[in-house]
PyMOL commands that place a pseudoatom at each C-alpha (Angstrom):
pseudoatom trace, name=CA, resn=UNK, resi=1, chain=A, elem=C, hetatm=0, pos=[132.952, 107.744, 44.000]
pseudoatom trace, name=CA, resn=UNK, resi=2, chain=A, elem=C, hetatm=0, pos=[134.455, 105.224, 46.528]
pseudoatom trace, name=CA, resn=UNK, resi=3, chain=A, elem=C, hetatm=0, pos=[132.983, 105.034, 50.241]
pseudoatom trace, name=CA, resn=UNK, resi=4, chain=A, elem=C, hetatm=0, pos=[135.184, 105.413, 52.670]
pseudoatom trace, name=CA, resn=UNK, resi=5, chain=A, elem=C, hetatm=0, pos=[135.144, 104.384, 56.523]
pseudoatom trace, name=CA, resn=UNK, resi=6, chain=A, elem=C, hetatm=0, pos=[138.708, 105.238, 58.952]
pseudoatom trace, name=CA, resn=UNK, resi=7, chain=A, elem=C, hetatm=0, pos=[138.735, 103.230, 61.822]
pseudoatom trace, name=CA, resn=UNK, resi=8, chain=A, elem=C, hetatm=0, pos=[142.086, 102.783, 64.835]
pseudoatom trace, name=CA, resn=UNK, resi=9, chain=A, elem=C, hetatm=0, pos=[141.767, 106.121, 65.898]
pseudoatom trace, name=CA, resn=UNK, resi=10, chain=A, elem=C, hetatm=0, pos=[142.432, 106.746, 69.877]
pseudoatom trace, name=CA, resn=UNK, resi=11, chain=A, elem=C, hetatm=0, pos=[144.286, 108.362, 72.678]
pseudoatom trace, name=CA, resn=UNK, resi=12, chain=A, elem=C, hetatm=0, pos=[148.332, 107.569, 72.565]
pseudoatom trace, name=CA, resn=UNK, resi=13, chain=A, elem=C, hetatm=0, pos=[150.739, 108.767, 74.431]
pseudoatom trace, name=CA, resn=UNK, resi=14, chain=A, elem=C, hetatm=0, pos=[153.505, 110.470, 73.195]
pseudoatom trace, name=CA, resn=UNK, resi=15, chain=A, elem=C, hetatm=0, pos=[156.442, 108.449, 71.656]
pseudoatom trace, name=CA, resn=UNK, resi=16, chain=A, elem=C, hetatm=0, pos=[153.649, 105.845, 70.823]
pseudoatom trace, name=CA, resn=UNK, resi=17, chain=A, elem=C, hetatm=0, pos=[151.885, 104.205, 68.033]
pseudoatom trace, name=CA, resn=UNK, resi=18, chain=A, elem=C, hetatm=0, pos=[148.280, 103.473, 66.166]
pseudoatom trace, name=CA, resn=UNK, resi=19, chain=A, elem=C, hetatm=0, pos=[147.484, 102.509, 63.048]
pseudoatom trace, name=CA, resn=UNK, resi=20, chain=A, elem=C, hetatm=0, pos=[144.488, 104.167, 61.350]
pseudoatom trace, name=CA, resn=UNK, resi=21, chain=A, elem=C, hetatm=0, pos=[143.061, 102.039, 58.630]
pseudoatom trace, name=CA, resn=UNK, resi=22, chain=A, elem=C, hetatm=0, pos=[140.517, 103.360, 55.413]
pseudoatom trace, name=CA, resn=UNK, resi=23, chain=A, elem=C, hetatm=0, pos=[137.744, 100.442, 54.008]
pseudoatom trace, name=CA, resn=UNK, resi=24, chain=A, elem=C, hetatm=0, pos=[136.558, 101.367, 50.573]
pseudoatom trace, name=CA, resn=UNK, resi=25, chain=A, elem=C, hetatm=0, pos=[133.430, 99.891, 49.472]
pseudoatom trace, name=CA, resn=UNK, resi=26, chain=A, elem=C, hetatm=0, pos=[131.371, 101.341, 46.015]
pseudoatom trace, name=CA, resn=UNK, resi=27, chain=A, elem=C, hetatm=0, pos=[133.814, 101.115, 43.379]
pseudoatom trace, name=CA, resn=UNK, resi=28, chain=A, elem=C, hetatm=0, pos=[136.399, 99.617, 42.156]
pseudoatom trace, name=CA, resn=UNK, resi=29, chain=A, elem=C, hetatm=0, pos=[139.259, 100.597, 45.148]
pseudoatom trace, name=CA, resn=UNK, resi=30, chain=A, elem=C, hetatm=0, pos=[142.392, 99.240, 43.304]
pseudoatom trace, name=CA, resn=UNK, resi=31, chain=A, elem=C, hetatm=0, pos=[141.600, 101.762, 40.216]
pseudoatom trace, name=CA, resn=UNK, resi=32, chain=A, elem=C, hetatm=0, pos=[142.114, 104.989, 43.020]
pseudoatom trace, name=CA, resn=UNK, resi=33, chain=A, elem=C, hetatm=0, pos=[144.786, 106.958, 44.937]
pseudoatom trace, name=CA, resn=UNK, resi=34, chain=A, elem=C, hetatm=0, pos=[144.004, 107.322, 48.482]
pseudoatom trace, name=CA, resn=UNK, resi=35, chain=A, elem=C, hetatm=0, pos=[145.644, 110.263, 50.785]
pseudoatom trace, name=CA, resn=UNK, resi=36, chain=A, elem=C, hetatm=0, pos=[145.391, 110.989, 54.348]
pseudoatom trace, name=CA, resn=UNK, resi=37, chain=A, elem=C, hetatm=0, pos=[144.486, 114.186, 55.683]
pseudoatom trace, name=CA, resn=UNK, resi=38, chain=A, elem=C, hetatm=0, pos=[144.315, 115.599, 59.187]
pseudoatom trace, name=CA, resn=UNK, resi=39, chain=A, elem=C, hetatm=0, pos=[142.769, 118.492, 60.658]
pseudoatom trace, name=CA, resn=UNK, resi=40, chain=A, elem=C, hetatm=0, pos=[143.200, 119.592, 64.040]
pseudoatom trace, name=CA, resn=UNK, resi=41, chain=A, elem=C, hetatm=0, pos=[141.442, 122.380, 66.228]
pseudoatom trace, name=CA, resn=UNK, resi=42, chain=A, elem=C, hetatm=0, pos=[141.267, 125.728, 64.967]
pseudoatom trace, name=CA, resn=UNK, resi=43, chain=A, elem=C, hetatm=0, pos=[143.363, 124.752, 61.729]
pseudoatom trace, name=CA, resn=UNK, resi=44, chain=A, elem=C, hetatm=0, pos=[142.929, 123.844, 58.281]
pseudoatom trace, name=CA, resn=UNK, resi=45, chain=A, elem=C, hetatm=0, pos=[143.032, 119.797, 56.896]
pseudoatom trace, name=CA, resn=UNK, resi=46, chain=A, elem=C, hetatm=0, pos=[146.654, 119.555, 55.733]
pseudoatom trace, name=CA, resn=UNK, resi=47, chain=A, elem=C, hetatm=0, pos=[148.125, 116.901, 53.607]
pseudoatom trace, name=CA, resn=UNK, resi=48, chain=A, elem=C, hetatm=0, pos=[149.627, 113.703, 55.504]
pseudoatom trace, name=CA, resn=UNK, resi=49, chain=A, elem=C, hetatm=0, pos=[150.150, 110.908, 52.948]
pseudoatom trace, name=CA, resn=UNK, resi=50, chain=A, elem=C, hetatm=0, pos=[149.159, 109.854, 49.583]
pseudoatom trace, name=CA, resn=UNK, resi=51, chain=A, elem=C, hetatm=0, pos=[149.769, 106.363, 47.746]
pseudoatom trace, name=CA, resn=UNK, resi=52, chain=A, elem=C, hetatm=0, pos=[149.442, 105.748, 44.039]
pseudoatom trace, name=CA, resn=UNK, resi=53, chain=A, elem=C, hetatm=0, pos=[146.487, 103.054, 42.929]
pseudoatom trace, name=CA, resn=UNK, resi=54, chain=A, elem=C, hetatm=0, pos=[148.974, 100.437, 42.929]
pseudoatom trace, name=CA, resn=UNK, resi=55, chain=A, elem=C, hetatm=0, pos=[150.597, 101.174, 46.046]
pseudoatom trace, name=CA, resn=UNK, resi=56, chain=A, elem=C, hetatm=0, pos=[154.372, 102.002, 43.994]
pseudoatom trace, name=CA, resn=UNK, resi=57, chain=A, elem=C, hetatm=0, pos=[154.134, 105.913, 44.862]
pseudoatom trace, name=CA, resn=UNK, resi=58, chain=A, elem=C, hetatm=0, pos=[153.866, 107.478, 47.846]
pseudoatom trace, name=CA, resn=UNK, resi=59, chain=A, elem=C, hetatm=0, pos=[154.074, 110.886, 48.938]
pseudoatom trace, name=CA, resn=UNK, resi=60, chain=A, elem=C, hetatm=0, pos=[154.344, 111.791, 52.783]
pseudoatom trace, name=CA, resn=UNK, resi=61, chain=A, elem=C, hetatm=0, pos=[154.208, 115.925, 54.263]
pseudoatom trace, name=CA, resn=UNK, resi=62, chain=A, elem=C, hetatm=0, pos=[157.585, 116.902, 55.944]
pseudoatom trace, name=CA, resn=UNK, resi=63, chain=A, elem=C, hetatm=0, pos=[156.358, 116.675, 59.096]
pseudoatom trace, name=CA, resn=UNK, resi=64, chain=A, elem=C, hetatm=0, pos=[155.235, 113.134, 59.314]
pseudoatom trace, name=CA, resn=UNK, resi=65, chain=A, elem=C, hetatm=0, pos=[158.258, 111.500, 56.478]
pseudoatom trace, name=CA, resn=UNK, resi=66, chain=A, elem=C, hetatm=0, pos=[159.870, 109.093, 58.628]
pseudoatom trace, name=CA, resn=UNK, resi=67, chain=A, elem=C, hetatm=0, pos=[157.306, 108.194, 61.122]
pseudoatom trace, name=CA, resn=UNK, resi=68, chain=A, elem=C, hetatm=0, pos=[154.387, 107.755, 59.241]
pseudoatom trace, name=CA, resn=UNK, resi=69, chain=A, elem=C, hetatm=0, pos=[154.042, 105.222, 56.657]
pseudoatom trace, name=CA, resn=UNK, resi=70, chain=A, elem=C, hetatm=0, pos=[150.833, 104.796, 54.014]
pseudoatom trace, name=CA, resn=UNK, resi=71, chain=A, elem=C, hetatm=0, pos=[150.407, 101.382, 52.483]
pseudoatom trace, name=CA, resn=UNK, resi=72, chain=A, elem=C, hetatm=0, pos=[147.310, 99.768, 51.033]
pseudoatom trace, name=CA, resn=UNK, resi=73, chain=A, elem=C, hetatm=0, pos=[145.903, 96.482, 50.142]
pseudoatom trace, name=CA, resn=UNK, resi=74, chain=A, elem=C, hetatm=0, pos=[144.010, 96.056, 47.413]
pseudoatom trace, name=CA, resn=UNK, resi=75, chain=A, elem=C, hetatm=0, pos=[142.755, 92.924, 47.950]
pseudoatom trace, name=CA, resn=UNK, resi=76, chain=A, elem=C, hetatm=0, pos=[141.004, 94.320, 50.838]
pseudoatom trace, name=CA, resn=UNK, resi=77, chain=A, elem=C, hetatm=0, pos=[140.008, 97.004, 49.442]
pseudoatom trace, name=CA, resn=UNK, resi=78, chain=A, elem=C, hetatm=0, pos=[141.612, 98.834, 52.593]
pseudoatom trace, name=CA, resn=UNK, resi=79, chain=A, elem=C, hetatm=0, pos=[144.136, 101.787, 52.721]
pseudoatom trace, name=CA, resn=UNK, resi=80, chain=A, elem=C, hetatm=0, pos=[146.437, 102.085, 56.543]
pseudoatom trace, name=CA, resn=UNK, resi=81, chain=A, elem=C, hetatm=0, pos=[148.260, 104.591, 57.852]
pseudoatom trace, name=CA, resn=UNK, resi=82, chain=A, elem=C, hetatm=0, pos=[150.931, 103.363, 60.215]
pseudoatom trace, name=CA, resn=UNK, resi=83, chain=A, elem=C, hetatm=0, pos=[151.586, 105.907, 62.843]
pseudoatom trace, name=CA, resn=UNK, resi=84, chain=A, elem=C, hetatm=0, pos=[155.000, 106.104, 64.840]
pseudoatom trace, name=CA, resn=UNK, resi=85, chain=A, elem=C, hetatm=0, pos=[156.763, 108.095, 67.247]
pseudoatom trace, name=CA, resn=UNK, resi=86, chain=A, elem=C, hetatm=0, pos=[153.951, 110.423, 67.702]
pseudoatom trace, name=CA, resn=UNK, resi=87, chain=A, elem=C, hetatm=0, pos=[153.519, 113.784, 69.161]
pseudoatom trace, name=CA, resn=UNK, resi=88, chain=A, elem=C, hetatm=0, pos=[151.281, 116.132, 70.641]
pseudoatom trace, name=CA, resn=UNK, resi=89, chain=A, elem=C, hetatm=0, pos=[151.172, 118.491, 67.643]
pseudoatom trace, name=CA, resn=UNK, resi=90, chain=A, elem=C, hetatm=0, pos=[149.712, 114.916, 65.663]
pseudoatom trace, name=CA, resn=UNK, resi=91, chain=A, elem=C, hetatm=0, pos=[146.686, 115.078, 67.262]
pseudoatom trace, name=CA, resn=UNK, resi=92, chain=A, elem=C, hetatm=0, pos=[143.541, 115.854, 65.034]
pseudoatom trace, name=CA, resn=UNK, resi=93, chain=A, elem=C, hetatm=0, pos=[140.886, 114.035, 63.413]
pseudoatom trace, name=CA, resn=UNK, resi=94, chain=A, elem=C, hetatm=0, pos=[142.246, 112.133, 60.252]
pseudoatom trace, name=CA, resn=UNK, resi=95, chain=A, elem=C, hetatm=0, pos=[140.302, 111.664, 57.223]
pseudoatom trace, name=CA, resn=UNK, resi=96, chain=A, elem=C, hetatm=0, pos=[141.001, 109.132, 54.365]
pseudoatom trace, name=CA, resn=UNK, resi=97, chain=A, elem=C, hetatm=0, pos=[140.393, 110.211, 50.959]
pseudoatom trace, name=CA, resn=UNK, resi=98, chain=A, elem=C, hetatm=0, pos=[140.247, 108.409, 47.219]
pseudoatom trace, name=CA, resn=UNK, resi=99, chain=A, elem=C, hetatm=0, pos=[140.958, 110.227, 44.335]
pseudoatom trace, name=CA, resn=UNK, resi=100, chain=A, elem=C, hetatm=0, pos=[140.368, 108.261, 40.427]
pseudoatom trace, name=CA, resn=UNK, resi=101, chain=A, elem=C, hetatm=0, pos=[143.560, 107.378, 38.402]
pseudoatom trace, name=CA, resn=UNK, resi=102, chain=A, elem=C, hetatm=0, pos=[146.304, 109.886, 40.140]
pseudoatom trace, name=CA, resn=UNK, resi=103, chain=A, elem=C, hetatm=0, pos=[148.202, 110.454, 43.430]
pseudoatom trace, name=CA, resn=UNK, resi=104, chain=A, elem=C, hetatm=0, pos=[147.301, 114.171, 44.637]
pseudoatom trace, name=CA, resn=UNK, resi=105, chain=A, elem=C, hetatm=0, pos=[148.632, 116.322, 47.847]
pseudoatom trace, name=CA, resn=UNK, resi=106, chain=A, elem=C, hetatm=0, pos=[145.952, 118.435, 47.484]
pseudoatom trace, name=CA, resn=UNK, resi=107, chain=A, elem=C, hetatm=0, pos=[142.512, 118.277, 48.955]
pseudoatom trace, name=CA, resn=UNK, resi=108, chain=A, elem=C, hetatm=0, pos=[140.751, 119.627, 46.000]
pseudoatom trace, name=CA, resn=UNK, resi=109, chain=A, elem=C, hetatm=0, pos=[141.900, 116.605, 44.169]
pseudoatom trace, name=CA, resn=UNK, resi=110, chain=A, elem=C, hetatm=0, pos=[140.074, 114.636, 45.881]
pseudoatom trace, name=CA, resn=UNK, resi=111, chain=A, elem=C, hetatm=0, pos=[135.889, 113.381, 45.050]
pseudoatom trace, name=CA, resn=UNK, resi=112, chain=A, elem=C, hetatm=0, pos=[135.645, 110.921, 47.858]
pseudoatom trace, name=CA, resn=UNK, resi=113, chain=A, elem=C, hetatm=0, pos=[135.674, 111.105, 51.455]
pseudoatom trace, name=CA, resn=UNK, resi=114, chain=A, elem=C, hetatm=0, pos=[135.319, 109.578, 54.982]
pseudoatom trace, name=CA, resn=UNK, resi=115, chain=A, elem=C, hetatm=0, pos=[133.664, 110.856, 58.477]
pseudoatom trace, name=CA, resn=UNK, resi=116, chain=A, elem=C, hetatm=0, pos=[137.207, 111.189, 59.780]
pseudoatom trace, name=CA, resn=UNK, resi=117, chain=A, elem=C, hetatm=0, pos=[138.616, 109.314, 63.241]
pseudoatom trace, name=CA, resn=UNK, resi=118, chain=A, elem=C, hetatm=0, pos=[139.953, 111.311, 66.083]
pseudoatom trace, name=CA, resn=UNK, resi=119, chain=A, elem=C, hetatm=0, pos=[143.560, 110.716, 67.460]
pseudoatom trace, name=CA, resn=UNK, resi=120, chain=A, elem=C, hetatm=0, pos=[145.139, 112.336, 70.616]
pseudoatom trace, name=CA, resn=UNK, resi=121, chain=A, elem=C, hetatm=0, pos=[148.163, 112.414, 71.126]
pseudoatom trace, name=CA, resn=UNK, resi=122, chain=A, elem=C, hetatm=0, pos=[149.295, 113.113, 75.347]
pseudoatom trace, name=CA, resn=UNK, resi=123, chain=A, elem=C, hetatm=0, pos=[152.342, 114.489, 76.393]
for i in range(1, 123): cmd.bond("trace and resi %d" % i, "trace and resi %d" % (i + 1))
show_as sticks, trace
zoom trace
């Protein structure tokens, strides 16, 4: 397993930006897929975004593709999520997740985890 620590969470107003970012520390970060996950009050964690260990596949829900983008450096051993245009309906408290070998959509898939960082999004 990987450790994982989000950080660039906040409060945006609508139409606005942030940029979440995921530092892996443990094992060997380039050699995982990472995914984003978000879970808001009252709800389930839902898929956001998933990239591929080397950062050529990328998978993105419907209702982020086209403002959200999920890149990762593996140099830095640090996974973003690049947050545009948001909404209301984005707030929740994102998690970044690393997965061995694969890109996955599902949360199952997943063995490694962070605490999560809250966004808010106000209208």
């Amino acid at each position: 397993q990987v450790q994982l620590v989000e950080s660039g969470g906040g409060l945006v107003q609508a139409g606005g930006s942030l940029r979440l970012s995921c530092a892996a520390s443990g094992r060997t970060f380039s050699s995982y897929g990472m995914g984003w996950f978000r879970q808001a009050p009252g709800k389930e964690r839902e898929f956001v975004a998933a990239i591929s260990w080397s950062g050529g596949d990328t998978r993105y829900a419907a209702s982020v593709k086209g403002r959200f983008t999920i890149s990762r450096d593996n140099a830095k051993n640090t996974g973003y999520l690049q947050m545009n245009t948001l909404k209301p309906e984005d707030t929740a408290v994102y998690y970044c997740a690393a997965v061995p070998l694969t890109i996955a959509t599902k949360d199952h898939e997943y063995d490694s985890w962070g605490q999560g960082t809250q966004v808010t999004v106000s209208s």
